[in-house]
C-alpha positions as CSV (number, residue, x, y, z in Angstrom):
1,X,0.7,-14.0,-10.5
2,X,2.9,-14.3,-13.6
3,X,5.2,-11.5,-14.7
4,X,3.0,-10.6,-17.6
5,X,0.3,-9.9,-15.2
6,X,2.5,-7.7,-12.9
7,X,3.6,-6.1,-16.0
8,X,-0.1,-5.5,-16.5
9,X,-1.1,-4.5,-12.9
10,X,1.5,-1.7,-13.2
11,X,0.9,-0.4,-16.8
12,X,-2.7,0.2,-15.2
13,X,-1.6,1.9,-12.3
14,X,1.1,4.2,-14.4
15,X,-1.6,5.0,-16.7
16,X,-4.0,5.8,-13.9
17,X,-1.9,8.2,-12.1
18,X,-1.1,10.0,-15.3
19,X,-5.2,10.2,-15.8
20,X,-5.5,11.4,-12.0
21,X,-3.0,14.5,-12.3
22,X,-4.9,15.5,-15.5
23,X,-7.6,15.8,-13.4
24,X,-6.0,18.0,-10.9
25,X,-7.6,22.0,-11.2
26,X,-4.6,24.1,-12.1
27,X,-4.0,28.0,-11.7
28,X,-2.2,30.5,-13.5
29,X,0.8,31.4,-12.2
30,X,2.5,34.7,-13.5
31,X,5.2,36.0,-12.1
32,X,8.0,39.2,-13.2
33,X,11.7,39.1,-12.2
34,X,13.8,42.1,-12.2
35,X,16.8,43.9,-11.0
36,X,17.0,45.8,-7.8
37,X,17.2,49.4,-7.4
38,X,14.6,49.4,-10.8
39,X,17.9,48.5,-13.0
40,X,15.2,46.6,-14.9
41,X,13.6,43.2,-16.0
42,X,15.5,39.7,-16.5
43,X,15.1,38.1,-19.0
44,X,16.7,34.3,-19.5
45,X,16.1,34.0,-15.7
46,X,15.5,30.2,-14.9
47,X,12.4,29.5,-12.6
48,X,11.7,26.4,-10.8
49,X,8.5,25.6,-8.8
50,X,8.4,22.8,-6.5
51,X,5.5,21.6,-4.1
52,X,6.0,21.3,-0.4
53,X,5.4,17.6,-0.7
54,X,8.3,17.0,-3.7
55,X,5.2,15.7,-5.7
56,X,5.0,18.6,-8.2
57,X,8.0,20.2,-10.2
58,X,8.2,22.4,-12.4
59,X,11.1,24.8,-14.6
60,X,10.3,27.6,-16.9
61,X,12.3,30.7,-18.0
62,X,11.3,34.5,-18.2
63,X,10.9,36.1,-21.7
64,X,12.5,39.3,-22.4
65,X,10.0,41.4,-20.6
66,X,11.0,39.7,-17.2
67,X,7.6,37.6,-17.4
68,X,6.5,33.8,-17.2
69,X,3.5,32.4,-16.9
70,X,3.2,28.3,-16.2
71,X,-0.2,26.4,-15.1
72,X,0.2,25.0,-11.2
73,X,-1.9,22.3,-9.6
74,X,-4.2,23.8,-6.9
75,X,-2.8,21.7,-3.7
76,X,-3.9,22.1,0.2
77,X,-0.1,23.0,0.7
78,X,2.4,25.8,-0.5
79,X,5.2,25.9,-3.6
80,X,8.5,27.5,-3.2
81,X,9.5,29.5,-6.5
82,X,13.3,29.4,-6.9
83,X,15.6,31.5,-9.5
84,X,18.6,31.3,-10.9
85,X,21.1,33.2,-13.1
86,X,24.5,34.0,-13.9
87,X,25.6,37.3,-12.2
88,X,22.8,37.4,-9.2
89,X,22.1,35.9,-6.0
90,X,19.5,33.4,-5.7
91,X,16.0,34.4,-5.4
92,X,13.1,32.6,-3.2
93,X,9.7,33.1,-2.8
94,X,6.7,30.8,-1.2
95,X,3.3,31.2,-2.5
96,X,0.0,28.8,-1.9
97,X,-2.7,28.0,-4.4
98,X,-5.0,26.6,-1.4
99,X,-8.9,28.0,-2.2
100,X,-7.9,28.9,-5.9
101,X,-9.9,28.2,-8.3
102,X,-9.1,26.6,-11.7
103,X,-7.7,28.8,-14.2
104,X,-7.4,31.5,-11.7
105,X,-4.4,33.8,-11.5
106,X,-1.9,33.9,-8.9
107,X,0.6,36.5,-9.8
108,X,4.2,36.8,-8.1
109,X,7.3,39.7,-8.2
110,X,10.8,38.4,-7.4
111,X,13.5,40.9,-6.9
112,X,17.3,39.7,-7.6
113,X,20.5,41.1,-6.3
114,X,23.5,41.3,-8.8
115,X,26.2,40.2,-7.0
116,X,29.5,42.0,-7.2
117,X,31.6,41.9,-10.3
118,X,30.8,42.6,-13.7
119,X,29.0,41.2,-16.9
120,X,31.6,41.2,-19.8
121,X,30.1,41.9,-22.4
122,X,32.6,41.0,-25.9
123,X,32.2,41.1,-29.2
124,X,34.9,38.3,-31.3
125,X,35.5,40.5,-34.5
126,X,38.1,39.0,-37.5
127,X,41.1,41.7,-37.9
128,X,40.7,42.5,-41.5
129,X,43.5,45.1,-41.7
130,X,46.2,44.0,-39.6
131,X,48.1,46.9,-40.4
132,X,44.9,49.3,-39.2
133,X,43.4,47.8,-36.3
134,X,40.3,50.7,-36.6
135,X,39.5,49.0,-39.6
136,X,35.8,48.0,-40.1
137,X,36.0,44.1,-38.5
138,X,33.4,41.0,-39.5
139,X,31.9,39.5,-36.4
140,X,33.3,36.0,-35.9
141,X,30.7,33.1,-35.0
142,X,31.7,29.2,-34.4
143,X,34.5,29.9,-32.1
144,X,35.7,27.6,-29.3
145,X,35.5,29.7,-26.5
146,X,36.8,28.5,-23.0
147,X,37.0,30.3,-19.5
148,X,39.0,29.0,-16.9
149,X,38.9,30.5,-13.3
150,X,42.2,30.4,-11.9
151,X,41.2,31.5,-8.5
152,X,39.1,28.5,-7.8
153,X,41.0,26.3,-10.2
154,X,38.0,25.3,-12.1
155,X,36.6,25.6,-15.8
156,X,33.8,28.1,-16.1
157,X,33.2,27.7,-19.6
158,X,34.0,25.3,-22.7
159,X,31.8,25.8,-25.7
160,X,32.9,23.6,-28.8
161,X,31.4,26.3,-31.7
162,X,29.9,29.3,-30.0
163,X,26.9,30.3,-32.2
164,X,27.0,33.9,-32.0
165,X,29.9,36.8,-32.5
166,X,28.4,37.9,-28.9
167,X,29.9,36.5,-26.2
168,X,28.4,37.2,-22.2
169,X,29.8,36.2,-19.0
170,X,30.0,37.2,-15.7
171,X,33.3,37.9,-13.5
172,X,32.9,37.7,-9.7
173,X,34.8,39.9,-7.3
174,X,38.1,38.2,-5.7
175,X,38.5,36.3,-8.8
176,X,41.5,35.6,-11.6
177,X,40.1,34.9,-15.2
178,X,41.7,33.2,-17.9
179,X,40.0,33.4,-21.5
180,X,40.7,31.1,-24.4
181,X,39.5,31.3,-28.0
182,X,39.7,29.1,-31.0
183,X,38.7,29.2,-34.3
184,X,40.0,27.4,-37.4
185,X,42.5,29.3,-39.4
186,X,43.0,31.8,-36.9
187,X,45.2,32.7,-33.9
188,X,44.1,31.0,-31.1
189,X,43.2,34.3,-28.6
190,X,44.2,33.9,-24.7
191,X,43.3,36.7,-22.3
192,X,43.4,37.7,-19.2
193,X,40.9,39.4,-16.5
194,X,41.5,40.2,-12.6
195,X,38.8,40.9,-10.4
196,X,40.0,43.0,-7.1
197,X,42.6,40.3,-6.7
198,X,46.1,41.0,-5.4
199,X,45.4,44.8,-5.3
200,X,44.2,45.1,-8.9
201,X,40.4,46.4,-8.5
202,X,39.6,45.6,-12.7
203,X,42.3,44.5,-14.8
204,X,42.1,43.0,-18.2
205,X,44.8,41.8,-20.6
206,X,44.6,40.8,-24.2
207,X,41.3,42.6,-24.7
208,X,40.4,45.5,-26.7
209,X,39.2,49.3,-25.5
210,X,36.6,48.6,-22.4
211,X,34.1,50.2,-21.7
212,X,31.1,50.6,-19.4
213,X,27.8,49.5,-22.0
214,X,25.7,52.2,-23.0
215,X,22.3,49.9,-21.8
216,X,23.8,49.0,-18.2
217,X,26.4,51.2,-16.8
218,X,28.7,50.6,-13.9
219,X,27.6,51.7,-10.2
220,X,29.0,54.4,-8.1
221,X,31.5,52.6,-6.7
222,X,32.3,50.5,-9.6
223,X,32.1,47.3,-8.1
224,X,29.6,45.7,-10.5
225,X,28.0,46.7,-13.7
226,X,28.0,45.5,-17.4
227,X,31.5,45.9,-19.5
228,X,31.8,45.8,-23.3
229,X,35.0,45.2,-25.4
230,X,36.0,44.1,-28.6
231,X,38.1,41.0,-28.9
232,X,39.6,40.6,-32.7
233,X,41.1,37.5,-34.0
234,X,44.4,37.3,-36.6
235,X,44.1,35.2,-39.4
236,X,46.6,32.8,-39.7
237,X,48.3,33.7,-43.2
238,X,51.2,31.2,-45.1
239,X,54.5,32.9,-45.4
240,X,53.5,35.6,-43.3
241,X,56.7,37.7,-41.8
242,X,56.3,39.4,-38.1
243,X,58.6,41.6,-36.7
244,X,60.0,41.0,-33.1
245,X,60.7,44.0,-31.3
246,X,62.6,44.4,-28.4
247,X,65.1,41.0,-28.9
248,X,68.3,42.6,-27.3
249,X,72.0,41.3,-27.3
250,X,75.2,42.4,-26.0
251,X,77.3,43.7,-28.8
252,X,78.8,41.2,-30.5
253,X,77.3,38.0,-28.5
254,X,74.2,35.6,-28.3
255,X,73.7,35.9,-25.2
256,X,69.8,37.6,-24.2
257,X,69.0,40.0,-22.4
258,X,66.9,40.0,-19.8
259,X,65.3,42.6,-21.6
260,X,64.4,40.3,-24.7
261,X,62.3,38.1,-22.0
262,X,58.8,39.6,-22.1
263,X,58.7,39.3,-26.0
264,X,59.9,36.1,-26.0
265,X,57.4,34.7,-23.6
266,X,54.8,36.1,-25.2
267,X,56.6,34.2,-28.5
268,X,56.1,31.1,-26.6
269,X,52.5,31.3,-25.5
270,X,51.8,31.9,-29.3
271,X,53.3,28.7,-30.1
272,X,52.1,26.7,-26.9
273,X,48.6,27.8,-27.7
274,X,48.9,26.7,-31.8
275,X,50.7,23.9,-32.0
276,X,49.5,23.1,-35.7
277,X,51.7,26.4,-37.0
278,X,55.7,26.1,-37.8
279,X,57.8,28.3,-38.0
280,X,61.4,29.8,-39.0
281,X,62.7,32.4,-36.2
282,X,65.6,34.5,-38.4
283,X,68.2,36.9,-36.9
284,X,70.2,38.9,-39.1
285,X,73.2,41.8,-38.1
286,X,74.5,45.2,-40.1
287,X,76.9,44.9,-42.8
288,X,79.6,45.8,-40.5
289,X,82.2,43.2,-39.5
290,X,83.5,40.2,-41.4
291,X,80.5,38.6,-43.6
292,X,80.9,34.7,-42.1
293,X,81.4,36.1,-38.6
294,X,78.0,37.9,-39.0
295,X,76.4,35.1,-40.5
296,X,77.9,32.6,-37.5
297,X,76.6,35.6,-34.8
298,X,73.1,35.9,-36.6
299,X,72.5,32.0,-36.2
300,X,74.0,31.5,-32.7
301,X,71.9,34.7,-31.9
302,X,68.5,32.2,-33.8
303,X,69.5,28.7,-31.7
304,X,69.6,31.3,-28.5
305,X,65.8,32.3,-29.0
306,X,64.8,28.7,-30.0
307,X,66.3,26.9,-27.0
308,X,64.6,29.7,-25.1
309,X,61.1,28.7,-26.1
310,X,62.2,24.8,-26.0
311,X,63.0,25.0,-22.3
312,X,59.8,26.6,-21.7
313,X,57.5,24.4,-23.0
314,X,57.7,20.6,-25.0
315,X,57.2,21.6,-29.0
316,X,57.5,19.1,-32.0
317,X,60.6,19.0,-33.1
318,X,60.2,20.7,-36.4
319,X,57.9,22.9,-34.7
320,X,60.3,25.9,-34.5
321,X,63.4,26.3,-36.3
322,X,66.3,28.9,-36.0
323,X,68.1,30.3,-39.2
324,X,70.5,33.4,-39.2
325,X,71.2,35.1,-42.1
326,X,73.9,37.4,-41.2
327,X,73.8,41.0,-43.3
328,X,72.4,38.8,-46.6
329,X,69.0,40.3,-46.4
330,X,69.1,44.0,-45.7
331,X,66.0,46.1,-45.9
332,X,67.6,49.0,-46.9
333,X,70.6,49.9,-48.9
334,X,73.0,49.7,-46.5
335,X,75.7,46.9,-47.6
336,X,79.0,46.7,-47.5
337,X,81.0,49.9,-49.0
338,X,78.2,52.3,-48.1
339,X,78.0,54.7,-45.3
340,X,74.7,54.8,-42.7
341,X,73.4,56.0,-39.7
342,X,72.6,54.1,-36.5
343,X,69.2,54.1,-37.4
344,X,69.7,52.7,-40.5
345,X,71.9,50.3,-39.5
346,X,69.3,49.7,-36.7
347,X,67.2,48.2,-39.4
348,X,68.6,45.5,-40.8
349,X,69.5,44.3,-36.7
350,X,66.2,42.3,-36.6
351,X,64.1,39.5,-35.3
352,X,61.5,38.0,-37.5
353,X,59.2,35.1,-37.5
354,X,58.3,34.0,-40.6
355,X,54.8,31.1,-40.8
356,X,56.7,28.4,-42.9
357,X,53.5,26.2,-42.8
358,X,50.6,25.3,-41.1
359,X,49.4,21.6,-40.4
360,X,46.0,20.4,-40.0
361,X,44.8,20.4,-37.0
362,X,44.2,17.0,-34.9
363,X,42.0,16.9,-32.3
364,X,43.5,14.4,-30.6
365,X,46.5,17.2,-29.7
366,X,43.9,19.8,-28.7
367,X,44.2,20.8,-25.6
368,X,42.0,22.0,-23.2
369,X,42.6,25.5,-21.4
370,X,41.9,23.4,-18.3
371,X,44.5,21.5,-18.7
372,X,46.8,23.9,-19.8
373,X,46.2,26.0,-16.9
374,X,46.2,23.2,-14.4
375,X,49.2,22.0,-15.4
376,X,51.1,25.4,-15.4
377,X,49.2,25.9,-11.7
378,X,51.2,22.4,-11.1
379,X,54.8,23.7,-12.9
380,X,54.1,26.7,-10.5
381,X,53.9,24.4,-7.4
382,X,57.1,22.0,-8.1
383,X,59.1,25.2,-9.0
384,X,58.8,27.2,-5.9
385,X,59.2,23.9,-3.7
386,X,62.1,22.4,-5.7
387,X,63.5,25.9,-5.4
388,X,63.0,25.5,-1.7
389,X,64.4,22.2,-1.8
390,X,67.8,23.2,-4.0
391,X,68.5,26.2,-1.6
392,X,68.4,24.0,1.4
393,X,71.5,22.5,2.6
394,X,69.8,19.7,3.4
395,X,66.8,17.7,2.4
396,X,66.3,17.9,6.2
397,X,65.2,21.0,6.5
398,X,62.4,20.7,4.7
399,X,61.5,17.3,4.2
400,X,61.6,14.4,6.6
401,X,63.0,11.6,3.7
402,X,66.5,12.1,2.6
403,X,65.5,10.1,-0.8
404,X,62.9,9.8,-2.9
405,X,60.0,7.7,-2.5
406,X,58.8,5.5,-5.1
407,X,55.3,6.3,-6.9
408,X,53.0,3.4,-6.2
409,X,49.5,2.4,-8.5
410,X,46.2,2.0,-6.8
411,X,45.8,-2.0,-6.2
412,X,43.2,-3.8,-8.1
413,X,40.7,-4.3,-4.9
414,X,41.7,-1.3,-3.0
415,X,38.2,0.2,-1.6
416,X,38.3,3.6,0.1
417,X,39.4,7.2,0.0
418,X,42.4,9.5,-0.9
419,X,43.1,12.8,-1.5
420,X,44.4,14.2,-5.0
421,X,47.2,16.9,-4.6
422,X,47.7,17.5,-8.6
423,X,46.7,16.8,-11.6
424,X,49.5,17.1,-15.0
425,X,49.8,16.1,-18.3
426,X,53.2,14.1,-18.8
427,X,55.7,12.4,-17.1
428,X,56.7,13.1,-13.3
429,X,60.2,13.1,-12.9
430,X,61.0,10.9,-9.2
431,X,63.3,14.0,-7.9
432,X,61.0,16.4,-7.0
433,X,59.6,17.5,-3.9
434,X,56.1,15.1,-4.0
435,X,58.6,12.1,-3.0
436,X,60.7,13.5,-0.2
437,X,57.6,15.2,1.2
438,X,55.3,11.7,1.4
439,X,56.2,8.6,2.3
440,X,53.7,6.9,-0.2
441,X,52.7,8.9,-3.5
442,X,50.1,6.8,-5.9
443,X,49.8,7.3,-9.2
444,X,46.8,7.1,-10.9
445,X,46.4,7.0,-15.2
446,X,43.5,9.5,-16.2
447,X,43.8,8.8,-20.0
448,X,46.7,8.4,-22.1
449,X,49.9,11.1,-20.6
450,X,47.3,12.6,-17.4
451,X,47.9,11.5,-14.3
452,X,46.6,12.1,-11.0
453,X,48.9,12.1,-7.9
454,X,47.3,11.2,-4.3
455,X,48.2,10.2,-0.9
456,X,46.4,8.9,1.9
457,X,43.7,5.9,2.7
458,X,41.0,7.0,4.1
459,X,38.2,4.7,5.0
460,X,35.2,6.8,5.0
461,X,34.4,10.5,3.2
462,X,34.6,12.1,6.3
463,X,37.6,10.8,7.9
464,X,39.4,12.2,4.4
465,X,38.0,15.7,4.0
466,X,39.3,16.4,7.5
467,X,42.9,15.5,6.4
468,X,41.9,17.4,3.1
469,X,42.1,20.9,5.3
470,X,46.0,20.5,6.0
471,X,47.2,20.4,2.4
472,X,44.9,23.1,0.5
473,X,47.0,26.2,1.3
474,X,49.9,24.1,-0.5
475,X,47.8,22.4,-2.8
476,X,44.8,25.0,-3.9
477,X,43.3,22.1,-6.5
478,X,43.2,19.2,-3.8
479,X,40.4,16.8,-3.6
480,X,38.9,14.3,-2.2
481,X,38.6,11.1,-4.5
482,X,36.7,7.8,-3.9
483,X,37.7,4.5,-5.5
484,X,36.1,0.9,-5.7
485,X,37.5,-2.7,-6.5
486,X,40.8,-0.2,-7.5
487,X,38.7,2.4,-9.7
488,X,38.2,5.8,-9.9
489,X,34.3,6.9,-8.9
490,X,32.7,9.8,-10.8
């Protein structure tokens, strides 16, 4: 037999089958989902039916009312109906279509658990009056949104241009959330939500007023319900001057104060997070004292907050720039010759930022919150062991090398398994902790400045995740990787 006639032979039997299940009598199914404790129907619950035997499958969703309604083959044996959807447990239920006749109605109630935690319910509103945030706000639609959960270390979310101004998720209990939105010509948004961790039973950051939703309100013991809140984005404006409150010096120095540190931080995350805006950070004093020795305090006093936010995260190097202008630009009338109060003078002893310009974005330097928030989880990790490792009086103590090893690449043949300890975007410098801690650190290129660090060779899946159990507690994001002929599996 030739291949055109097994070709043939095949077609025949294909077509054939197709012709046979056609044939098959089929029932009604109809089934209704909803919420225990009669909280109400689900809608936008996925269904899936699947046949004893594997042979049949099939997925439908529930309409608003809680209802769907799909056409089953009648089979000697029995389906399982499974469901799934964000916010509940898992629901099963068998049923059998054995004796049914065709066309006949089988009908079906499934009853889902919401698990504990909340539904956040936000709406992404553009801040029309910045100088009256109760302004009436235009709902924003198109934004990137992202969700990272920092407890598990994994992304929950990444939609390039959500389609509505509505935006719906669900936070589990014992879990840290990190929120991220984008949206061209605007402030990139990053908030904030914990979930009973670390003795904080609901706490959100960055968001607006929340509140339990009128249509689902919390339970008794507030441990899950549905949450609304209003998230409002800042247009990015040209020229635009911002006050900085709270940037404290000694008298007559440039040195900070640790009070200054929580508005500068928060300076820093605005930059980190839109790296297409520049800026010019301006200091400026009273009019009393010498004019240049103002002038030469103000811009010491600029270069201090600059090389703040420069050893806290890598910036272009026009990014941010520091000017002081001394007692130049009051805001008031009190220059030289005049007598003031403190509170005038108080005044013109400012911080601002002023938006010198604003590049076009490249997506190419877009990063994702992922990665942002893995490599900060990383940062986190070297810091408190290098700490550990400075405050040692010997590398003894903690580690069992007394230098460095050298970072090795994967071999072109290697064939096996090894565990990933981190995951960071830039160079590794050789003196940290990783090197005296393991005897053989490889390096392994992701894409162009992300690389992977692992140890380990591990010949079979098993062998590795039972070595995988002694480095979580230090290394929360391990994994287990597998490689062939030297590459990286998906």
């Amino acid at each position: 037999m030739n291949c055109k006639s097994i070709f043939s032979l095949f077609f025949l039997l294909y077509f054939c089958s197709i012709l046979i299940g056609q044939d098959i009598p089929k029932a009604v199914l109809v089934g209704y989902i909803y919420e225990s404790n009669n909280r109400g129907y689900l809608n936008e619950v996925e269904v899936s039916i699947t046949s004893e035997d594997f042979v049949h499958h099939l997925e439908t969703t529930t309409d608003i009312q809680g209802k769907f309604q799909i056409k089953i083959p009648i089979i000697e044996g029995k389906y399982t109906i499974e469901t799934k959807k964000a916010a509940f447990k898992k629901g099963t239920v068998v049923i059998s279509t054995k004796g049914r006749q065709a066309n006949e109605g089988i009908f079906t109630k499934l009853e889902l658990t919401r698990l504990p935690g909340y539904t956040l319910d936000m709406t992404l509103t553009d801040l029309v009056n910045q100088n009256d945030p109760g302004a009436p706000a235009y709902g924003i639609e198109g934004a990137n949104v992202q969700i990272y959960n920092n407890t598990l270390q994994r992304e929950e979310v990444n939609i390039a241009e959500h389609p509505s101004h509505q935006i719906i998720c669900h936070l589990e209990q014992g879990n840290e959330y990190v929120f991220l939105i984008r949206k061209k010509g605007y402030y990139a948004k990053r908030m904030r939500a914990n979930v009973n961790v670390n003795g904080c039973i609901l706490c959100m950051e960055g968001f607006g007023t929340v509140t339990p939703s009128v249509m689902d309100n919390l339970t008794k013991e507030n441990t899950m319900g549905t949450l609304g809140t209003n998230v409002t984005m800042r247009k990015m404006i040209l020229n635009e001057k911002m006050k900085m409150e709270n940037i404290y010096y000694d008298l007559g120095k440039a040195t900070l104060r640790p009070e200054a540190k929580p508005q500068l931080d928060e300076l820093t995350r605005m930059m980190y997070d839109n790296p297409q805006i520049v800026v010019e950070l301006s200091t400026h004093t009273d009019s009393r004292g010498d004019n240049q020795a103002n002038l030469d305090l103000s811009q010491r006093r600029a270069d201090a907050v600059v090389n703040y936010i420069k050893s806290r995260i890598t910036l272009r190097p026009d990014q941010v720039r520091g000017k002081g202008y001394g007692e130049t630009q009051p805001v008031n009338s009190c220059v030289d010759g005049v007598d003031c109060s403190e509170e005038m003078y108080q005044k013109n002893r400012r911080a601002e930022l002023i938006v010198i310009d604003i590049l076009a974005e490249d997506p190419m330097q877009v990063r994702t919150l992922s990665s942002m928030m893995q490599e900060r989880n990383f940062d986190l990790i070297l810091d408190a062991n290098n700490q550990a490792y400075a405050e040692s009086e010997t590398t003894s103590e903690l580690y069992h090398r007394a230098t460095p090893s050298k970072p090795e690449t994967m071999s072109m043949g290697y064939n096996g398994y090894k565990i990933q300890l981190l995951e960071k975007e830039g160079h590794l410098s050789t003196n940290h902790f990783l090197f005296y801690e393991f005897d053989a650190v490889f390096l392994d290129v992701l894409n162009e400045q992300h690389y992977a660090f692992l140890i380990g060779d591990y010949a079979d899946y098993n062998t590795a995740e039972a070595a995988l159990v002694n480095y979580q507690q230090q290394f929360p994001g391990a994994k287990i990787v597998a490689y062939e002929n030297g590459l990286r599996k998906k």
